[in-house]
C-alpha positions in Angstrom: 21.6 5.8 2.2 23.6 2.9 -0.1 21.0 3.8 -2.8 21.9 7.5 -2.2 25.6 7.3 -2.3 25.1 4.9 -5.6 23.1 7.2 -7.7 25.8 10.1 -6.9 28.6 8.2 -8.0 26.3 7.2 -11.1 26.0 11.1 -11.8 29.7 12.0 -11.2 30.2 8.8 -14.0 27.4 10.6 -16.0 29.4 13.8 -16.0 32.6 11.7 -17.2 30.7 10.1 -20.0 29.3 13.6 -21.2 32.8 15.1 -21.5 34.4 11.6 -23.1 36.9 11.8 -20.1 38.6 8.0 -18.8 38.3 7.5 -15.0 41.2 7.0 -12.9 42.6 3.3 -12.7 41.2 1.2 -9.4 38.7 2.5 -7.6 37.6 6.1 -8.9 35.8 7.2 -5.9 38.3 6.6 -2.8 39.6 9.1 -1.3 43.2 9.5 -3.3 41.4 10.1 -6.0 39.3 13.1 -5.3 41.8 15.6 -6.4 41.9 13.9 -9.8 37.6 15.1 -9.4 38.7 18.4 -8.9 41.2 19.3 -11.3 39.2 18.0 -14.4 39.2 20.5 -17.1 35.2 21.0 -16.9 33.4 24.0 -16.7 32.2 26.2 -13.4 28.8 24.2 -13.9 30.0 21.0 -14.1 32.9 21.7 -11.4 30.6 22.4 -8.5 28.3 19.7 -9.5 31.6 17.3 -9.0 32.1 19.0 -5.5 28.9 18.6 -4.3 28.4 15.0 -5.4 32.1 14.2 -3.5 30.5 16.4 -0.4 27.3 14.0 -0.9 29.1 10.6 -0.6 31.5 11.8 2.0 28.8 12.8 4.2 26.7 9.6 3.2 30.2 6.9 3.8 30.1 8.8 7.3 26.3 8.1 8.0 27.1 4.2 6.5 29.3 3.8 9.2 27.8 5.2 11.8 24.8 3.0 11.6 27.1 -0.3 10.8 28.7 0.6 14.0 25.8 0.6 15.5 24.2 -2.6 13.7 27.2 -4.1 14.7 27.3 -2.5 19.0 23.4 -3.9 19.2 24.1 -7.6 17.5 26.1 -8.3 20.3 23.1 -7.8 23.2 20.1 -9.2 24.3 18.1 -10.0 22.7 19.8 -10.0 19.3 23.0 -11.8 20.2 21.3 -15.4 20.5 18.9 -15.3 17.6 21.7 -13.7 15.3 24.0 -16.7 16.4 21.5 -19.0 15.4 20.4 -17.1 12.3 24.0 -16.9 11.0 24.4 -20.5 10.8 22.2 -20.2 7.4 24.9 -19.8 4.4 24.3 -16.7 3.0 23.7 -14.7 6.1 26.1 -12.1 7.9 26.0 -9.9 10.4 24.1 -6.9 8.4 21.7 -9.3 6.6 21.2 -11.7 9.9 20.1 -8.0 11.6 17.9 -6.5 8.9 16.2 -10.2 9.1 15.2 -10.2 12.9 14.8 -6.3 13.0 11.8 -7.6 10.1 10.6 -10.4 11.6 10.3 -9.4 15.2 8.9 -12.1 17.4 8.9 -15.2 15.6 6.1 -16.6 18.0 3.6 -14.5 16.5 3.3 -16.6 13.6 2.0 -20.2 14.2 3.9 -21.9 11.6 6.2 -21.1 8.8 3.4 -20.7 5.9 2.7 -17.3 7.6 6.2 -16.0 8.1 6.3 -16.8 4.3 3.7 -15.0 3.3 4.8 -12.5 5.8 7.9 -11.9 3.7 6.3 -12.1 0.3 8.1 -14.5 -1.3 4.5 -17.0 -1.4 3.0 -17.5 -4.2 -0.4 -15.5 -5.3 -2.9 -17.4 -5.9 -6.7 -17.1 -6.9 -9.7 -19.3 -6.2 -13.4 -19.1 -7.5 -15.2 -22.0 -7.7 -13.2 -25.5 -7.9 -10.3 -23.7 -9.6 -7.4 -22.7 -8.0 -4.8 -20.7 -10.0 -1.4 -19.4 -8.5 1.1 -17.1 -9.6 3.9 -15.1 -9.1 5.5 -14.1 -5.4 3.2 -11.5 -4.2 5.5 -9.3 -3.2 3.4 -8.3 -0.2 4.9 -7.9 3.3 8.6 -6.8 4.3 10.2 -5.9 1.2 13.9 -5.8 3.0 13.1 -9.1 4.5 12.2 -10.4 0.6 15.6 -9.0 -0.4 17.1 -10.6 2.4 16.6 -13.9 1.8 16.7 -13.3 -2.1 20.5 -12.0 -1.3 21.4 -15.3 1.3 19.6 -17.5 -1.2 22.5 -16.4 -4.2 25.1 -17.0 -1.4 23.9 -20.2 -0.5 23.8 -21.1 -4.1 27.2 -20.6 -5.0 28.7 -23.0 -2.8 28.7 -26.8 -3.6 26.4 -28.5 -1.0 22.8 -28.8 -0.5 21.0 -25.8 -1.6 23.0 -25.7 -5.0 21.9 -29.1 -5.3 18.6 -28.5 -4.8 19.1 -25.0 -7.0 20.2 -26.7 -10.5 17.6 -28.6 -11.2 15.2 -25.9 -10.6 17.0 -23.5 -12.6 17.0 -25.6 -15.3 13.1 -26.5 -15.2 12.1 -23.0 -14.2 14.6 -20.7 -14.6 17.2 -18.8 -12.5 14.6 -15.9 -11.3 11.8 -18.7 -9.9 14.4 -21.3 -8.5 16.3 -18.6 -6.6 13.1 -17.7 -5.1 12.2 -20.9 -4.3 15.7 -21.3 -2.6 14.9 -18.2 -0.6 11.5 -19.1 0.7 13.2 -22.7 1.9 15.9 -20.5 3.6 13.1 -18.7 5.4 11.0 -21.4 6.4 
């Protein structure tokens, strides 16, 4: 739904860019703003386009919150309410991404240690073996893609902060690069 409401206001900026027109100052999508939308000197074509993008993101913001309520009602039960306390003690992690993390992983006993809930995730490494040679490579991206994104998110939280994990981040970034030492910040944070 986020990507849905993104890629309208992307088009309503398309339409902007097409007829050299300057947005509104501050946010050009609240609600204040939508008669400025309206009024623009555009053609019939272009007008209903506007008006059906506005009734797209209105009707998307009230889905959003419907299921943040929701997320939010259901966080405080059983049997979220525990694991989300504990999960939310990782930097990085909030209600919403705590949530999309045990709604992923499900029972945790099901795997034996954390090797599995890694590759679970996809953030291991591939790797290939014939022989005596043993190659590896990039994340395998296989598993729980939202969990992935999860962690990926937390991990640039966790980052930004002075204390362990930026620590740990630095000198990764500056052997591997930002893309691999993020990664490897995310699969720590999962394991």
């Amino acid at each position: 739904m986020i990507q849905e409401r993104s890629a309208a206001k992307n088009r309503l900026h398309n339409i902007l860019h097409r007829h050299n027109l300057v947005l509104p100052k501050g946010n050009p999508f609240k609600l204040g703003n939508k008669n400025w939308w309206e009024e623009l000197p555009l053609s019939c074509p272009d007008q209903m386009q506007i008006r059906h993008y506005w009734l797209m993101i209105d009707h998307l913001n009230e889905l959003i919150n419907e299921t943040e309520t929701v997320i939010a009602e259901r966080s405080a039960t059983e049997p979220w309410r525990d694991a989300l306390t504990f999960l939310m003690q990782l930097p990085g992690v909030g209600l919403y991404t705590g949530m999309t993390i045990l709604a992923a992983i499900g029972e945790i006993q099901r795997f034996a240690d954390p090797g599995k809930l890694v590759g679970y995730s996809g953030l291991g490494a591939r790797f290939h073996a014939s022989g005596d040679h043993y190659y590896t490579g990039k994340i395998s991206k296989e598993g729980r893609s939202e969990l992935r994104a999860a962690f990926i998110a937390s991990a640039w939280m966790a980052v930004r902060c002075p204390d362990h994990w930026r620590e740990l981040f630095q000198p990764l970034a500056k052997r591997i690069g930002k893309q691999k030492a993020i990664t490897a910040i995310a699969r720590k944070l999962l394991a």
